[in-house]
ZAGU-580788 format. One record per residue (C-alpha): y negated, x, z. Coordinates in steps of 0.25 Angstrom, whole numbers. Layout:
REM ZAGU-580788
+-------+-------+-------+
!     v !     u !     w !
+-------+-------+-------+
!     Y !     X !     Z !
...
+-------+-------+-------+
//
This chain:
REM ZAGU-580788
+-------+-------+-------+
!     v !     u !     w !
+-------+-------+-------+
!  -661 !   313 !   459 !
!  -670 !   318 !   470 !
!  -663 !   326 !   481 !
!  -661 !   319 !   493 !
!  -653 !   320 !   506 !
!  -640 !   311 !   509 !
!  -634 !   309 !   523 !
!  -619 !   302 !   523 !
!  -615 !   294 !   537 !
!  -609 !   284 !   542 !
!  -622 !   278 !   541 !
!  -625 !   278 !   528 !
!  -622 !   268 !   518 !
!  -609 !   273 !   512 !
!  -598 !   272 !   523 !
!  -590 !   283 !   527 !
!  -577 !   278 !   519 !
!  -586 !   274 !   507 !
!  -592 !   287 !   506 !
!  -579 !   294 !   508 !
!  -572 !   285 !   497 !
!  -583 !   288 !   489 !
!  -584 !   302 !   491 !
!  -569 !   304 !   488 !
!  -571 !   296 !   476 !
!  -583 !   305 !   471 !
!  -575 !   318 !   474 !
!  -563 !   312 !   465 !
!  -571 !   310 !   454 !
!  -577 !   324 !   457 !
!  -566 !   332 !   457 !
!  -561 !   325 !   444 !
!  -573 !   327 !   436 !
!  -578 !   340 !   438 !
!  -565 !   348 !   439 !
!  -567 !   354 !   427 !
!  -583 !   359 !   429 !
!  -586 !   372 !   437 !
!  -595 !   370 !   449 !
!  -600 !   380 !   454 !
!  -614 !   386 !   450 !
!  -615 !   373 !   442 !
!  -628 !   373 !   448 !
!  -637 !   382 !   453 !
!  -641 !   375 !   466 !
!  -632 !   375 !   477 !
!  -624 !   365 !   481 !
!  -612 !   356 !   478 !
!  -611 !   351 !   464 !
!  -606 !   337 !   462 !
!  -601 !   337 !   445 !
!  -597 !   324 !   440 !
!  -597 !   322 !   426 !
!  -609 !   313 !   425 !
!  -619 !   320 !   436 !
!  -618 !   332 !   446 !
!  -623 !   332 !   457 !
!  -627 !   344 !   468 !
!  -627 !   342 !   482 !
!  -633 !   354 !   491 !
!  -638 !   354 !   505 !
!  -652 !   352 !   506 !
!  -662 !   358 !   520 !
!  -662 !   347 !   531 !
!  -672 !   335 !   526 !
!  -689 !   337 !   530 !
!  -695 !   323 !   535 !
!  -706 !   319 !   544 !
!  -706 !   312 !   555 !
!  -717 !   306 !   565 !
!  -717 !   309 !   579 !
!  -728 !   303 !   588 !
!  -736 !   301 !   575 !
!  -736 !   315 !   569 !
!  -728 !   321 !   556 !
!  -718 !   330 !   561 !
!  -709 !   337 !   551 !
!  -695 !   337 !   555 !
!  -682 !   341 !   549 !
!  -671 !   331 !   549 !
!  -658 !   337 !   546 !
!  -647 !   325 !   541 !
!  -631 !   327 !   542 !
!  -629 !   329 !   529 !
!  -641 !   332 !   519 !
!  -639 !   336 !   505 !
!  -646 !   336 !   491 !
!  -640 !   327 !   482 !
!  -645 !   331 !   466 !
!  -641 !   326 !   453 !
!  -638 !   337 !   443 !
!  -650 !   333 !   435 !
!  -661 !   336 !   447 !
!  -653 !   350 !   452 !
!  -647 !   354 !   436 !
!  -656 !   362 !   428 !
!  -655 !   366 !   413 !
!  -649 !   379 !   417 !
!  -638 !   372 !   427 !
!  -635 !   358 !   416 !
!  -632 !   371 !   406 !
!  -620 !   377 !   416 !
!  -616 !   364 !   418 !
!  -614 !   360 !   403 !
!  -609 !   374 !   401 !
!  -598 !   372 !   410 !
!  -594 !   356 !   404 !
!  -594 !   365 !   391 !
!  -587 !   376 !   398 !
!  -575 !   365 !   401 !
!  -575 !   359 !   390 !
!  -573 !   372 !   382 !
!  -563 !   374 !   390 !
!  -554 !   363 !   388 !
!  -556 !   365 !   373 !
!  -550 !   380 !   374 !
!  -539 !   376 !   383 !
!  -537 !   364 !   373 !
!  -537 !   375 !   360 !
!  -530 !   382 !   367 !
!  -517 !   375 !   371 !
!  -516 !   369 !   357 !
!  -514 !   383 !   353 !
!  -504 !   384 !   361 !
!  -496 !   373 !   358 !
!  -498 !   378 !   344 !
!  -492 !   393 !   348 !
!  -483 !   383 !   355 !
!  -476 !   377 !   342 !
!  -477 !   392 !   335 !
!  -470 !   400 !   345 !
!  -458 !   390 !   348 !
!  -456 !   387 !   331 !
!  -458 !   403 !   329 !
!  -449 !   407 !   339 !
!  -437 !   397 !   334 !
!  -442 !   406 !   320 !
!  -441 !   419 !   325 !
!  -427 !   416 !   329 !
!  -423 !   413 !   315 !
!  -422 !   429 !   312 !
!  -420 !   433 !   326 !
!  -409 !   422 !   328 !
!  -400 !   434 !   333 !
!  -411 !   441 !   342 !
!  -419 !   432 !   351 !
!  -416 !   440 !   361 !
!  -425 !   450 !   352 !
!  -436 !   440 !   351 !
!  -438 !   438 !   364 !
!  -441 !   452 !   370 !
!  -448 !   454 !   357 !
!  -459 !   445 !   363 !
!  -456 !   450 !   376 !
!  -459 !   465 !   374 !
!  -467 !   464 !   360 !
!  -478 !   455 !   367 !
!  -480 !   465 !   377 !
!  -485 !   475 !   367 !
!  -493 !   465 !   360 !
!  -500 !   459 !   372 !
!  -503 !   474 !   379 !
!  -509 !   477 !   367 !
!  -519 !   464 !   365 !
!  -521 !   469 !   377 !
!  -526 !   482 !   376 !
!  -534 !   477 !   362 !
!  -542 !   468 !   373 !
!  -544 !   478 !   384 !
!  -550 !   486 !   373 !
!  -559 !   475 !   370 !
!  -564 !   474 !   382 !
!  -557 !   460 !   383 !
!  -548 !   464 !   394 !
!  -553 !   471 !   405 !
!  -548 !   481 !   416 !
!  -551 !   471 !   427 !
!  -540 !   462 !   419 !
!  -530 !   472 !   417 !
!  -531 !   476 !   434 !
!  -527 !   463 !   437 !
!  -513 !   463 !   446 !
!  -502 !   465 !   439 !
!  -493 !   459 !   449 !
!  -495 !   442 !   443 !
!  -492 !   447 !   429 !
!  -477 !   454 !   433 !
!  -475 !   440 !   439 !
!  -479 !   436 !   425 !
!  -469 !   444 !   419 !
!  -458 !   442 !   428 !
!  -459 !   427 !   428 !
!  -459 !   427 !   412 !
!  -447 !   438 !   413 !
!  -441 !   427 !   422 !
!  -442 !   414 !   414 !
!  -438 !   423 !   401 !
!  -425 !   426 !   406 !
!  -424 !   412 !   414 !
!  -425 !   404 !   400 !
!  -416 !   415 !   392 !
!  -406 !   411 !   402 !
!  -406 !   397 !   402 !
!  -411 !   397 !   387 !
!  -398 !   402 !   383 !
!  -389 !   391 !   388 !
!  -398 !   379 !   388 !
!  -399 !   371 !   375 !
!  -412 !   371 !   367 !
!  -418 !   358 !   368 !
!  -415 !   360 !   384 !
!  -424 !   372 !   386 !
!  -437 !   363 !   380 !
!  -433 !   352 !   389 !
!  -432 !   363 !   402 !
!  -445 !   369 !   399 !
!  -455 !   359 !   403 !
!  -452 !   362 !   416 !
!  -460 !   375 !   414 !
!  -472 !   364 !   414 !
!  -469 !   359 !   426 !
!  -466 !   372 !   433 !
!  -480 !   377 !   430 !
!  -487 !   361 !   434 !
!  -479 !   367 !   448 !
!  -483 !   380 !   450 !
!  -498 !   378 !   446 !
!  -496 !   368 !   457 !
!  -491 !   377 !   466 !
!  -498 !   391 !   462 !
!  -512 !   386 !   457 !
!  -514 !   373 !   465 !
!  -516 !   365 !   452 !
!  -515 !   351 !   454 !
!  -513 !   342 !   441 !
!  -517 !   330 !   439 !
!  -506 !   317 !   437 !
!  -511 !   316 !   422 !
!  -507 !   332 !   421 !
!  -494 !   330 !   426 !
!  -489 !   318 !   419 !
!  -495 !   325 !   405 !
!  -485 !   337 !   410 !
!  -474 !   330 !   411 !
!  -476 !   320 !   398 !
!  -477 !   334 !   390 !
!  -463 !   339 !   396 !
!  -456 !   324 !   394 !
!  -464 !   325 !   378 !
!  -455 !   339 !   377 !
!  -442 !   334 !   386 !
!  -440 !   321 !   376 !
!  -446 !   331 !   363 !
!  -434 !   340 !   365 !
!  -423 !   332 !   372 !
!  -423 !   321 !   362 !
!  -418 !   330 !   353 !
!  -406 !   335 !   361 !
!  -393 !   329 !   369 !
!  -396 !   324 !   383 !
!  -387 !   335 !   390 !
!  -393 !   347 !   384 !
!  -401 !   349 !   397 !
!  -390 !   349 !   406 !
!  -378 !   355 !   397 !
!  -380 !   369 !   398 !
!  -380 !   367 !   414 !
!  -391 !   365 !   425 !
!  -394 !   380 !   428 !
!  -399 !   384 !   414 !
!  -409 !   371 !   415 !
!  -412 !   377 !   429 !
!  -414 !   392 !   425 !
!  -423 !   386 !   413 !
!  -433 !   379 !   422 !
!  -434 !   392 !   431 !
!  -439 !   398 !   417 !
!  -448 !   389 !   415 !
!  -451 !   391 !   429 !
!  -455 !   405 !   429 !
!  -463 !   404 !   415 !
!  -470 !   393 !   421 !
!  -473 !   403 !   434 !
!  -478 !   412 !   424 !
!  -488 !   404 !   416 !
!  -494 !   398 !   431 !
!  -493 !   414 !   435 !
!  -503 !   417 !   423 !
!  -513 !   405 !   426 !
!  -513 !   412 !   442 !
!  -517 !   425 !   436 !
!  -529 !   419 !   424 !
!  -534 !   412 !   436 !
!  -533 !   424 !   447 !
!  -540 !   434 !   435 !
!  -551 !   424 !   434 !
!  -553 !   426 !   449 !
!  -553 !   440 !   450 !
!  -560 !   443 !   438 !
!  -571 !   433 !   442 !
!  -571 !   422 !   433 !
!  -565 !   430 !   420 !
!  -551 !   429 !   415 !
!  -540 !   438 !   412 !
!  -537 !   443 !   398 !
!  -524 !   435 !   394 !
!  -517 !   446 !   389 !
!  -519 !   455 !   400 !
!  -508 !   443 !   407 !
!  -501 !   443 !   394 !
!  -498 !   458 !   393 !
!  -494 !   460 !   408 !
!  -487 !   447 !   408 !
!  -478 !   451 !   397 !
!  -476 !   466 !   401 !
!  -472 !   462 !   415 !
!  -461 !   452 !   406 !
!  -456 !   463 !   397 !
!  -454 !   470 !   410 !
!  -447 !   460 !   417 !
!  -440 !   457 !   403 !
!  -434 !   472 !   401 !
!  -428 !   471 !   414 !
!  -421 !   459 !   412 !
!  -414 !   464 !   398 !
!  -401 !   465 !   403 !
!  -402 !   449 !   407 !
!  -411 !   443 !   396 !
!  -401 !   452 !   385 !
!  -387 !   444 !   393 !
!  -394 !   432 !   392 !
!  -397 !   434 !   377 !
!  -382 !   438 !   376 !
!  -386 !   453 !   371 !
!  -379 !   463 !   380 !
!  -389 !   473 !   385 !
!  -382 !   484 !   380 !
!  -383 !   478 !   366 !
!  -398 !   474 !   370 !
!  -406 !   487 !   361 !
!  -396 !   483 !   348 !
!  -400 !   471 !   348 !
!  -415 !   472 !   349 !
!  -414 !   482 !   341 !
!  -409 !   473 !   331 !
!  -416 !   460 !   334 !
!  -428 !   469 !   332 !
!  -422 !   473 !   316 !
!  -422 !   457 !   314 !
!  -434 !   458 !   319 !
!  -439 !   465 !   308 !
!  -430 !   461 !   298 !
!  -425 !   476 !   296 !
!  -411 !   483 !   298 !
!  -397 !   477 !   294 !
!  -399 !   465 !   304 !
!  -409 !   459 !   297 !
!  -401 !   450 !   292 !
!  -404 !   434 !   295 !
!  -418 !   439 !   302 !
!  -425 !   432 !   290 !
!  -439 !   430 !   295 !
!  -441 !   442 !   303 !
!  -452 !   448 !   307 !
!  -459 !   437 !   302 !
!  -454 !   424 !   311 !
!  -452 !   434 !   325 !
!  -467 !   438 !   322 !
!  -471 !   425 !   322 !
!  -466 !   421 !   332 !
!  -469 !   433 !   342 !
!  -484 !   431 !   337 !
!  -485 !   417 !   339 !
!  -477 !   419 !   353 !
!  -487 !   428 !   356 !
!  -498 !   419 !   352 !
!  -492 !   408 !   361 !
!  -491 !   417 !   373 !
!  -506 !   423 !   373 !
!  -510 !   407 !   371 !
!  -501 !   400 !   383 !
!  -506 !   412 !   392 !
!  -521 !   409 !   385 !
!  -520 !   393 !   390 !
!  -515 !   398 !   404 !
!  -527 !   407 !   406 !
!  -536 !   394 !   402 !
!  -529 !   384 !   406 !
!  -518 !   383 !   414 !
!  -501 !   386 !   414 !
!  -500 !   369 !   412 !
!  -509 !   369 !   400 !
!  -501 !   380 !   392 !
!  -489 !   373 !   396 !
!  -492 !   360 !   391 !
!  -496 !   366 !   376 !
!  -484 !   374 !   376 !
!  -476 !   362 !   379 !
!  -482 !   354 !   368 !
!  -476 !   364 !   357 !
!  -463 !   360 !   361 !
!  -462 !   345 !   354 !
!  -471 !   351 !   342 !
!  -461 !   362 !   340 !
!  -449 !   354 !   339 !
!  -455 !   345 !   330 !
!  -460 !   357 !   321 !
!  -444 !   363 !   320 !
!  -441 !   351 !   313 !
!  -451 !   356 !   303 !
!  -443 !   365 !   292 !
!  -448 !   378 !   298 !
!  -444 !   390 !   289 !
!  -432 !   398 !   293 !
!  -426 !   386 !   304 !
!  -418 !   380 !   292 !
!  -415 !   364 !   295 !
!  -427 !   358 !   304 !
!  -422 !   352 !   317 !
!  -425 !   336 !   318 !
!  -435 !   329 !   328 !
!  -430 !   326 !   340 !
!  -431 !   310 !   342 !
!  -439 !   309 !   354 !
!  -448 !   320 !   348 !
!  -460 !   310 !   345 !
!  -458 !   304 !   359 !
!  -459 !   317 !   366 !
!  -471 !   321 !   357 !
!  -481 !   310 !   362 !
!  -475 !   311 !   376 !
!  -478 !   326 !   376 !
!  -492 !   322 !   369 !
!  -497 !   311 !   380 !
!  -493 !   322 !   393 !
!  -501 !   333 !   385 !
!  -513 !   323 !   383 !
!  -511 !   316 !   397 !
!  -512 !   330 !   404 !
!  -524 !   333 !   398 !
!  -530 !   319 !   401 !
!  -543 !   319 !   411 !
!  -545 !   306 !   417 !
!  -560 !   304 !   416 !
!  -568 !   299 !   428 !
!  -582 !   296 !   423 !
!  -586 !   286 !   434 !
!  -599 !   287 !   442 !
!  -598 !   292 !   455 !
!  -602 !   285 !   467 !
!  -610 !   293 !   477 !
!  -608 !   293 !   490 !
!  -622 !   298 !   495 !
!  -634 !   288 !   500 !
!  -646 !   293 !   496 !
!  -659 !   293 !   504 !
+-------+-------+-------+
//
């Protein structure tokens, strides 16, 4: 359509109430259906740009309108500025072959994305079910040194992680500009891990099994709360129903199989210190997203190398870790001074060398599993936070939880007799199916848009 100029009064043939009503409606619909395009530079004319999914639109201001007028009989040009003039353009008059390529390049941009954030949370889920079977299999050797187990991947990752690291700074993957960022948010990192370690030792210890499952999905809700609070998300009805269908698929997957009281039969405090764990784990995964997104700002539009997180993070928490020792080892019941004896020998089981090699059957083999594909899950949560957000990975990692316990009454190697199905499993399963499938539900809005211009 041709240019043209539009003045809006009192005068004019829309009311102000129906205008307003209309203009209300149009920004709705607005805000709706292009929140997932980029606008800025869409074009290469000023103005501001109007994206629907049928047409776009660019409004810009336009010089005071040039008319004649007679005045005793003679022509005399005269400029006859309106209250509001604008140019109002269809993307086809104003949108070039150059500007309808940026335009399909960022729709393809989107859509590329939500296929990378969709691979990647399957992965997940998938190093999800691995690490918690493997885990429940490492401890078939290590039955008498978990304790062993768990700084293994506390400290041993460190050493791995620095040294992907230093493989990627030397191929020029990480650079110097990403290893000067502050150090300060990633000690918080480490601390808050450090914390929600020894929060869930704690409460892990007396709490009965099919509790802790129970109590964790308040680590979901945590982080729906502080993205709220700390990154001003705000989530649509259909995203926190789908939250909590997910948690209540998990609740009736786990507590069907166990007695009503198990909750509450080892005390209300060690509920309480379990959902502080979950507390600062959650803090910590809402932490990273601040830090991806704050990089992305200061390194104009590029992105952090996910190790670089992963390597400081996990420093800091070995730190933090050495210094609570004496606590974590009580807690394990190992008195410190007995601690270097018994990693010593937790380390020969390990190996499956030395005279206590008896009944650690499967070592190395199952504990290296396990630490690889733990590693694995790690590296792919902190991946689907960078491109994501904390929420998503929480949602795929929640979904391993029904599959799991389904696979354990598998005859898995080395766990003898297989444990039976819960009875509400398959109950809990498609209620845990329809909130993961609801949360990612877009309503679609595909009606025209009235507008709320007259034209002259």
């Amino acid at each position: 359509m041709a240019a043209s100029c539009h003045r809006i009064s009192t005068g004019n043939a829309l009311s102000t109430d129906a205008n307003s009503h209309i203009q209300a409606k149009r920004n709705r619909r607005l805000s709706s259906e292009s929140q997932f395009l980029s606008t800025p530079n869409q074009w290469q004319r000023g103005g501001i740009v109007l994206t629907t999914s049928r047409r776009r639109w660019l409004i810009e201001a336009v010089p005071p309108v040039e008319r004649f007028e007679e005045d005793g009989g003679e022509e005399k040009r005269k400029l006859i500025s309106t209250v509001c003039s604008y140019a109002l353009q269809d993307k086809q008059d104003v949108v070039g072959d150059e500007d309808e390529e940026t335009v399909e390049n960022v729709d393809r941009d989107w859509r590329r994305r939500r296929t990378e954030v969709a691979v990647a949370a399957v992965v997940t889920m998938a190093l999800g079910v691995g690490n918690r079977v493997l885990y429940k299999l490492a401890l078939v050797p290590l039955k008498k040194y978990p304790f062993f187990l768990a700084q293994l991947a506390t400290f041993g990752y460190v050493a791995v992680y620095f040294s992907i690291l230093h493989f990627r700074y030397r191929a020029g993957i990480v650079t110097d500009e990403m290893l000067s960022m502050p150090k300060a948010p990633l000690l918080v990192v480490g601390l808050l891990e450090a914390l929600g370690a020894v929060c869930g030792m704690a409460a892990g210890a007396v709490l009965s099994g099919a509790a802790i499952p129970i109590l964790s999905q308040s680590f979901l809700v945590w982080q729906i709360i502080l993205s709220y609070i700390f990154l001003k998300r705000r989530y649509k009805f259909n995203q926190l129903f789908g939250c909590f269908l997910v948690a209540l698929g998990v609740v009736i997957t786990v507590a069907s199989g166990s007695s009503a009281g198990s909750l509450m039969e080892a005390g209300i405090f060690w509920s309480l210190l379990m959902i502080v764990s979950f507390l600062f784990q959650a803090g910590d995964t809402i932490l990273k997203e601040v830090i991806f997104l704050d990089a992305t700002k200061k390194l104009k539009g590029g992105s952090v190398d996910l190790f670089v997180l992963n390597s400081y993070g996990s420093a800091f928490q070995a730190l933090f870790i050495c210094l609570l020792l004496p606590l974590l080892s009580r807690l394990w019941g190992i008195p410190f001074h007995q601690l270097p004896n018994y990693l010593s020998d937790g380390a020969a089981c390990f190996l499956n060398i030395g005279t206590v090699s008896s009944g650690c059957e499967g070592a190395p083999l199952l504990p290296l599993l396990f630490c690889i594909v733990n590693m694995g899950y790690n590296i792919s949560l902190l991946h689907l936070i960078k491109i994501s957000s904390a929420v998503v990975s929480s949602l795929a990692s929640t979904v391993s939880v029904p599959i799991s316990v389904f696979l354990f009454t598998l005859p898995l190697p080395y766990l003898g007799v297989a444990s039976s199905l819960p009875p509400g499993f398959i109950g809990g399963a498609v209620v845990l199916v329809m909130g993961m499938l609801i949360y990612a539900w877009t309503p679609s809005t595909r009606d025209p848009i009235p507008s709320p211009f007259t034209t002259s």
